[in-house]
N, C-alpha and C positions, 0 to 999 in steps of 0.2 A: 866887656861881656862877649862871651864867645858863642856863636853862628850854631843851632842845631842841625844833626842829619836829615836829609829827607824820607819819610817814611815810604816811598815807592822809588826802585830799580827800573825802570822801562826795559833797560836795555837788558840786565839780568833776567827778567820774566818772561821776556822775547827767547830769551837763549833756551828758557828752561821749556817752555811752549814746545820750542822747534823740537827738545830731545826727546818730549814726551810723546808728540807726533809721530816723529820716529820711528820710537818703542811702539806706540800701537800700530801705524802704519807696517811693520815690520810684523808683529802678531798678526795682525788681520791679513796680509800678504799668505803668512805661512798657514792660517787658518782655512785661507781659501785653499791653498795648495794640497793640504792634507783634504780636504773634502775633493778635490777635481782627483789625485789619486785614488780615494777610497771610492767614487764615481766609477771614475775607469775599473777600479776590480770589480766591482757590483758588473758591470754594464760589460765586460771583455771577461776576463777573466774568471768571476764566480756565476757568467749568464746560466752555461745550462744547469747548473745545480738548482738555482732561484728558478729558471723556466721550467723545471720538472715539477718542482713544487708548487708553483704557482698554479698550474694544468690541471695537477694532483687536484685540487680545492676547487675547479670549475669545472673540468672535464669527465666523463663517468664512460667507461665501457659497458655497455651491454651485452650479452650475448643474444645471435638470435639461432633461432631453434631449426633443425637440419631434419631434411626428412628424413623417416626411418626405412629403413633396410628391406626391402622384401624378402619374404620367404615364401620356394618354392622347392617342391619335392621333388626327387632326382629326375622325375620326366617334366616339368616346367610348370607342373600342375599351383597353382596360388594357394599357398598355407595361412599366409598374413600379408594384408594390403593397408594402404592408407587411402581414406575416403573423406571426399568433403565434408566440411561440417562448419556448426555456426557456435561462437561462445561469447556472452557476455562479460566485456572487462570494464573494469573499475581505475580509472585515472585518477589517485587523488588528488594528484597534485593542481588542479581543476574542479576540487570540492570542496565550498566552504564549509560544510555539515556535514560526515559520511552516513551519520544513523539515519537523518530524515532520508536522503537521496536511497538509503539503502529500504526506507519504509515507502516510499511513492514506486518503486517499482517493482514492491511484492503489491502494491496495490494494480501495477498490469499483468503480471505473471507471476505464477506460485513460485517459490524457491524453500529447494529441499532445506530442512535443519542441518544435514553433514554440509550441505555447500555453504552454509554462512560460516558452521562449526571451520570449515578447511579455508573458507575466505580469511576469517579472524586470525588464523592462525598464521597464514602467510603475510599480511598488514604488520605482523608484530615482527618481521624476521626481512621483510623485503624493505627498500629505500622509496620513499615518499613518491620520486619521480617515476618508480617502476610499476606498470601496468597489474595489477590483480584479478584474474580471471574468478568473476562471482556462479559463470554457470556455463554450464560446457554440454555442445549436443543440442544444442536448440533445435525445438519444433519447428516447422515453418509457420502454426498459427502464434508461438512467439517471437517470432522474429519478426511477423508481419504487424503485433498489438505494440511491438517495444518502436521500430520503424516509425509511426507515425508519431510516436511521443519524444522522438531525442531532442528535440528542437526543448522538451521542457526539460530535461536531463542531462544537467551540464557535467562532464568527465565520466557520461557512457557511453559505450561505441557496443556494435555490432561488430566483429574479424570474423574472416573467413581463419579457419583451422582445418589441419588433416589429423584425423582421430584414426586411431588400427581398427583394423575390422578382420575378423575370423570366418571368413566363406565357409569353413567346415563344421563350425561351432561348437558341442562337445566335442564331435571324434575329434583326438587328440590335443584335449587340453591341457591336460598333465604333463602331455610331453611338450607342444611348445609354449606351454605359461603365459601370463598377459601382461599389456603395460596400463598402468593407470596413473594417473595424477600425481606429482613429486609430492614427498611429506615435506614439511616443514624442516621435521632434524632431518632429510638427507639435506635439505633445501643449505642448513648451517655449513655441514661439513663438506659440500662443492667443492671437489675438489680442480682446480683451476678454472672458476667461474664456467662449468661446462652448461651446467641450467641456470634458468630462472622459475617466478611460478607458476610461468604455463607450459612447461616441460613435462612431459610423458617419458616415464621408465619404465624398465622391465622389474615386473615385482615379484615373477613365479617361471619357471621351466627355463627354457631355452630363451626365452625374453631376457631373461636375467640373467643368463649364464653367458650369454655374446652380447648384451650391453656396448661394451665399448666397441664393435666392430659397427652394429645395426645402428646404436645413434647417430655417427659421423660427426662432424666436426661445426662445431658452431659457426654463424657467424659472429660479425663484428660491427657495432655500431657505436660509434660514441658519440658522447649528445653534450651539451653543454650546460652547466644549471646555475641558477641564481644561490647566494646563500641562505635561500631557505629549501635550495633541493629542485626548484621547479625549473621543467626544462626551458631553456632560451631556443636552441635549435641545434639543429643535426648538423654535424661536424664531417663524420667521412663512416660511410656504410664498406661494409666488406661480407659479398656473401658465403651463408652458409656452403660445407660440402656434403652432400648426402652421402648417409650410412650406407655401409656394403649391402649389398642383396646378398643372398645364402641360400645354395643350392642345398637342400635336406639329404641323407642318405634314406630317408622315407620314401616309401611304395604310399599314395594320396589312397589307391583304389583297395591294398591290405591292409590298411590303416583303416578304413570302410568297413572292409570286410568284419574284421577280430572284435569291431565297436559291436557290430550289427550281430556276430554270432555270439558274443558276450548276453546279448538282450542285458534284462532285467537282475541277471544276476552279480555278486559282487565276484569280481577276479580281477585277470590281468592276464595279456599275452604278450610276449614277446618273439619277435622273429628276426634273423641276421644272417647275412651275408658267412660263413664259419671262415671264408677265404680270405675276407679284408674285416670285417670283425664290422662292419654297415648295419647299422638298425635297419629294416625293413618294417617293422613294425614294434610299435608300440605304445598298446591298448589299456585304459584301467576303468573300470566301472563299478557304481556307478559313474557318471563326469558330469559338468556342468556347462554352461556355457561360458565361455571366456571374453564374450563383448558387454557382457554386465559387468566387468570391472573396468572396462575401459575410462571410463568417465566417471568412475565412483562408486560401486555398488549403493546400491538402496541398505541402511541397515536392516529391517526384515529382512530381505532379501538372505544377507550374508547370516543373519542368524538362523534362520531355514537350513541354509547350506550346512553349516557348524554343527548343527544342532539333531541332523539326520543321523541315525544310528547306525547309518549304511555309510554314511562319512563319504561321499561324492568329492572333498577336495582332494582325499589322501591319494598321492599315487601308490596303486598297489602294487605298480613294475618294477618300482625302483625302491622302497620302502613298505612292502609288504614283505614280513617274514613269515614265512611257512617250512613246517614239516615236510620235507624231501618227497618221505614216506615211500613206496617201493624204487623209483625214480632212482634212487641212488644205487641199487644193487646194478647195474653195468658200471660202474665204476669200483666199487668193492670186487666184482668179479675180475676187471683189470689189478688192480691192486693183488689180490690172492694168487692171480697166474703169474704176474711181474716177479711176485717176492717167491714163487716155489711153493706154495702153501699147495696147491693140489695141482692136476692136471685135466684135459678137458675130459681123460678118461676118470676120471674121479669119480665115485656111485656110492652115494649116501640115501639111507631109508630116511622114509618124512611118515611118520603115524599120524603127524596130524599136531603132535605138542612136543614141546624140550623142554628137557630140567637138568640147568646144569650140576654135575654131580657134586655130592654132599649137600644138596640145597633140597626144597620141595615145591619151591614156586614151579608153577606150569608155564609157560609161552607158550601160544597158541596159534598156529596156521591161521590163513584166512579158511582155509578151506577143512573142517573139523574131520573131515574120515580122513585128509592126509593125501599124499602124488605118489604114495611107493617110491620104490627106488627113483634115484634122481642123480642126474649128471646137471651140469653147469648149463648147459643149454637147454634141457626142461626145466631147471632153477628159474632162468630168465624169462622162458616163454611161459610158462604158468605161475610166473612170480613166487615160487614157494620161499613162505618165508623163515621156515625149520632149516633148508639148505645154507640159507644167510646168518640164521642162529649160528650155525657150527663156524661158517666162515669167519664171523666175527671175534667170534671166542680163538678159536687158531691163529689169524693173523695177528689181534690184537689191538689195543688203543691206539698205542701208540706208534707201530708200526701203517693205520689205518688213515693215523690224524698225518704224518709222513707223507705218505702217499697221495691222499686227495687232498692237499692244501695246495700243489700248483695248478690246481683245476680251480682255483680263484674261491674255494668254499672257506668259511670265516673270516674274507677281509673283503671292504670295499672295493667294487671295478671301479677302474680309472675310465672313468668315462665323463663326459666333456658336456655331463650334467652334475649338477648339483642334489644333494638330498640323499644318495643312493649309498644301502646301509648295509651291514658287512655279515648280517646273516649270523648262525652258530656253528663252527666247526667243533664240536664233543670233546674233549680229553680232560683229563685229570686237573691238568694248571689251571683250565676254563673251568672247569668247577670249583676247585677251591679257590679261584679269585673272588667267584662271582654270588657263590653260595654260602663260601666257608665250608663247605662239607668234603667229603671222601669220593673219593672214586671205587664202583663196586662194581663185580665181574656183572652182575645184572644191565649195570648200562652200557657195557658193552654188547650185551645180548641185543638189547631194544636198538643200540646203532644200527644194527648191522640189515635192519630195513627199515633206516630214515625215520626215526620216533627218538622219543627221549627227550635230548637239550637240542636235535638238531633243528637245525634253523636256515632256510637257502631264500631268496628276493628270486622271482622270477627272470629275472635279468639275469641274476648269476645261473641258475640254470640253463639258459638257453646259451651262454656263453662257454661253460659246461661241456655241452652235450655237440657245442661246435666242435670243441676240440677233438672229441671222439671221431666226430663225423671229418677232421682235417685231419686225423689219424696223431695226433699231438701238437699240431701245429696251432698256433694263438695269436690271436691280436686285440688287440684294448678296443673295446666297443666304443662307437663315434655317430656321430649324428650328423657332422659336416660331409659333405659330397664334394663341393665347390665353393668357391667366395666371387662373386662378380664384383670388379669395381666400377662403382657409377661414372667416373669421368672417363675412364678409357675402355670401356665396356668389354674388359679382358675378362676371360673367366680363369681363375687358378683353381686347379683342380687338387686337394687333400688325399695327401696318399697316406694309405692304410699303415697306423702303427704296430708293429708287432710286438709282441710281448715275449716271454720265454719260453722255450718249446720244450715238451714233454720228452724227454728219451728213454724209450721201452729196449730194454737190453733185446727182447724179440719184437723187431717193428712189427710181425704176424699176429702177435696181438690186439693191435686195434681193429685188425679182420677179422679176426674168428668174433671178437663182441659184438660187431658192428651186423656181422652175419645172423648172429643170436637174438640181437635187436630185428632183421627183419623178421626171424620167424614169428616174434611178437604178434605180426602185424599176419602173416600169410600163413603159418601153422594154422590149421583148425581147433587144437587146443591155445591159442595164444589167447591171451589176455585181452589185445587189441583187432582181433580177426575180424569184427562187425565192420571196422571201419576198411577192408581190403574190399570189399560187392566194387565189380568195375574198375580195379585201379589196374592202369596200364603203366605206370612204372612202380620201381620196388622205393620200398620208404620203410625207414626201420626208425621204431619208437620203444616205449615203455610206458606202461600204466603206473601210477600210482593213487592210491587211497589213502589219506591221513586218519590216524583217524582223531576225533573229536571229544568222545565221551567214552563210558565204560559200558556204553550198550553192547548188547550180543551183533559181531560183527559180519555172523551169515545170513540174517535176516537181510536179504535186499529186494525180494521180493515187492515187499506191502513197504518201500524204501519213503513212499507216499503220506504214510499213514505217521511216519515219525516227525516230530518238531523239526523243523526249518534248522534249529540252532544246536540241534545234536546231531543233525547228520554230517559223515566224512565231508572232509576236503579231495576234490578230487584233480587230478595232476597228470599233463600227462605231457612228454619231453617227444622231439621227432625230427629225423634231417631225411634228404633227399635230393633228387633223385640219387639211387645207388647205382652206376658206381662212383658214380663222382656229385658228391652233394652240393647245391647250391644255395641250401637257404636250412634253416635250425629252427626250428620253434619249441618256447616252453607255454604250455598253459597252465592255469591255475583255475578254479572256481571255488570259491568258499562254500561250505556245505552243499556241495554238488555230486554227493555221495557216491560216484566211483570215478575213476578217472578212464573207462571202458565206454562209460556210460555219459559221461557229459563233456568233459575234457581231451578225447580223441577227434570226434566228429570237428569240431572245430579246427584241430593243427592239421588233419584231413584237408577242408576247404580250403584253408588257406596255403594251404602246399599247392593243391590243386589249380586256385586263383593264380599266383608266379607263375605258376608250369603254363600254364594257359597262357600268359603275357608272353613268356618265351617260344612261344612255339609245341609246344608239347602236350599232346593231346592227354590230358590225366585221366578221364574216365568216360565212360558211356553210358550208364546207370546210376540211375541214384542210391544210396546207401541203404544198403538193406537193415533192417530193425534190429536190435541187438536180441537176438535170442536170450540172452542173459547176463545180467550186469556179475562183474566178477568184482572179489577184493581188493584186487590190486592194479 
């Protein structure tokens, strides 16, 4: 009987043990290996990509907010400042409720409905860790009721803020605009995180139009936060750099002036520099006040303003269009001696009306018995406007619309404001673009003393009547003087743009008109003679009268007795001193029924105000009473 095998190998099971060990000893070896390598690329290799990201998820930039820019007019006078102030913000990240927190302290101090309305709005758009300003401009008796309650008021603070303030308050609001409280959608589309929600912009004029100069440069803080947003702490502050200061091409005390001789009426004036093309003034009224938008207007408030039928927001310098109306015959008169149409010996009869031939419509003078015989320079000083009938019919539309388009009439000034609108230059193509209809010898007639389709912003006129007064010469209207930089307290001074210049094949031309314009003023037949009692240098203007309605336009008399809303627009353009002019003003006043009678007096004072600053003694009496308001 033969011996069984044993069912257990020691020594085979040993062997197989050992290879197995091996095998995994050898696995586990290169397991580890391949992690100690994928270690080192994490940790060498891929650190800063992972440490960018990682920061990314805990660290958060802020910006902080830079003061804003001053503005001061060419003599150093303060236009816009920044002034203490107190605003209540909102921490949420420090609030377990915001509605109750937000109800216990309307129960210490009112707060408006737009400021929850613009708080809400910012909460939905801003990050949990960042501050939301619920009320701006605090009184001292709420700062003193909230003060003793923060201790119950967990994520409300009291900041000190610098809010704009406007020392002049209407005068010139139009022209430098205000800043008030970021919107929300600008708040979205920040562009390189420049704001946050307690950020102040420019929302209107020159606020808004130098923005990016006057804000200056943020600063920089970043903060650390948990992941639910809430700050851990402050990491590394970088302060902000203040916005430039901005020297004005503005006169503080003609800018006074043109407010003050406006009064109550609606207009606009404008005054400049004709040599650098410098605003000196510019006036529009009604105006408003510009430190009620600072912090948020009140809605009554802004609906009063809106809602005025005299429209107090609208600037009338830069977007009010008006009828020329006689105002433009010194440039038709250049125009007709430029192209040969007549000479200054030229003598046309004025009866009083024109009818161009084959037609039976009447055109009617301002002055119904008629000037008799008439040359170019009685045309001018007694505004006749049967003289400018003929001229216009002769030169023509289109040789008209030629002529006075590099005098800036029908297009936008390039001017270093916003809003400013491009007025009606007349011709055929502007009417059939704009009408659909025909061009007919009639509307050439009515051109040809600023009525009709024409249309001029007082800006563009006084830019105009520079030219004249610089005998052709032009520069793009500007509002900058200087830019101050806050850190190195340099001043750069902005030199005058110039534009294209006029070339009169007889440069004697802009003399002889220029000379026709002062009779305007110093003829005892001129138009504008009331305004010459005392004046010790010469200044040469023109009248003009729009007119409004289809009332009988020699009744000026009982000019009292007529509705507000049917009397003339009255106008009236003027540079000086001759012979070398220093400064251009155009006025304007809406139903101000002659431009002799209420629109002179005014670019008078304010000639007079300059001259005075310079040296120059402008008169010694006061202005004698206008014997008689004239048409034009």
């Amino acid at each position: 009987m033969t011996e069984s095998a044993p069912l257990k190998n020691p020594v085979r099971e040993y062997r197989m043990f050992r290879r197995r060990m091996l095998v995994a000893a050898i696995i586990g070896v290169a397991l580890v290996l391949i992690l100690i390598v994928r270690l080192l690329d994490l940790q060498i290799m891929e650190h800063p990509y992972y440490d960018t990201l990682a920061l990314g998820n805990r660290i958060r930039t802020l910006p902080i907010n830079p003061p804003r820019g001053i503005l001061y007019d060419r003599r150093g006078i303060v236009l816009a400042e920044n002034v203490p102030s107190y605003e209540l913000v909102i921490h949420r990240d420090d609030i377990r409720n915001l509605r109750h927190t937000l109800h216990r302290i309307e129960s210490i101090v009112p707060i408006r409905r737009q400021d929850l309305r613009l708080f809400w709005q910012l909460v939905r758009v801003e990050p949990p860790y960042e501050p939301v300003p619920l009320q701006r401009d605090l009184s001292t008796t709420s700062v003193a009721r909230l003060a003793v309650n923060l201790d119950r008021l967990p994520g409300v603070s009291i900041r000190a803020h610098l809010k704009r303030f406007y020392p002049l308050g209407p005068i010139g609001a139009h022209l430098l605009g205000y800043v008030g409280p970021i919107h929300p959608g600008e708040l979205r589309r920040n562009p390189g995180h420049l704001y946050d929600a307690e950020s102040d912009v420019g929302q209107d004029g020159f606020e808004r139009s130098y923005e990016n100069l006057l804000y200056g440069i943020p600063g920089v803080r970043e903060v650390e936060v948990n992941v639910q947003g809430r700050l851990v702490r402050v990491v590394h502050t970088e302060p902000p750099v203040p916005g430039d200061s901005i020297y004005l091409t503005i006169d503080a005390r003609l800018q006074a002036i043109a407010h003050e001789m406006l009064g109550q009426n609606a207009g606009a004036v404008v005054a400049l520099n004709p040599h650098t093309g410098g605003i000196l003034a510019l006036a529009s009224t009604p105006s408003f006040n510009p430190n009620r938008f600072v912090n948020g207007i009140r809605e009554a408030t802004y609906r009063k303003l809106s809602d005025n039928p005299l429209q107090p927001l609208f600037n009338r310098a830069l977007q009010g269009e008006y009828a020329p109306a006689s105002t433009i015959k010194p440039f038709l008169a250049l125009a007709v001696l430029a192209d040969h149409v007549i000479t200054t010996r030229t003598t046309l009869y004025c009866p009083g009306t024109f009818v161009l031939p084959g037609t039976t419509h009447v055109y009617h003078d301002w002055q119904p018995w008629g000037h008799g015989n008439t040359n170019l320079r009685k045309a001018l000083v007694q505004s006749v406007d049967v003289f400018f009938y003929h001229m216009a019919v002769d030169l023509g539309i289109h040789r008209m619309d030629r002529f006075l388009r590099p005098f800036g009439f029908g297009r936008k000034p390039d001017i270093d404001l916003a809003g400013a609108r491009a007025g009606v230059l007349p011709s055929p193509g502007w009417k059939l673009k704009h009408t659909g209809g025909s061009w007919y010898e009639g509307d050439t007639v009515i051109s040809g003393i600023g009525q009709g389709y024409w249309l001029v912003t007082p800006l563009q006129m006084a830019v105009a009547v520079g030219t004249i007064a610089a005998r052709g010469h032009r520069y793009h209207p500007r509002i900058i003087h200087a830019i101050a930089n806050p850190m190195t307290h340099r001043i750069y001074p902005v030199l005058p743009e110039p534009a294209r210049t006029i070339h009169l094949d007889a440069p004697g031309l802009w003399r002889i008109v220029a000379r026709d314009m002062e009779s305007v003023i110093k003829n005892p037949t001129g138009t504008a003679h009331g305004i010459d009692a005392g004046l010790e240098y010469t200044l040469a203007g023109k009248t003009g009268t729009a007119q409004v309605s289809n009332r009988d336009r020699s009744d000026f008399i009982n000019y009292h007795l007529i509705p507000k809303s049917e009397r003339d627009n009255a106008v009236f353009i003027a540079f000086g001193p001759i012979p070398h002019p220093e400064i251009a003003v155009a006025v304007f006043i809406q139903h101000g029924v002659a431009g002799a009678l209420t629109a002179a007096p005014i670019a008078r004072r304010i000639i007079d105000a300059y001259l005075e600053a310079r040296g120059v003694p402008p008169h010694r009496n006061p202005y004698r009473s206008l014997d008689r308001a004239r048409g034009s």
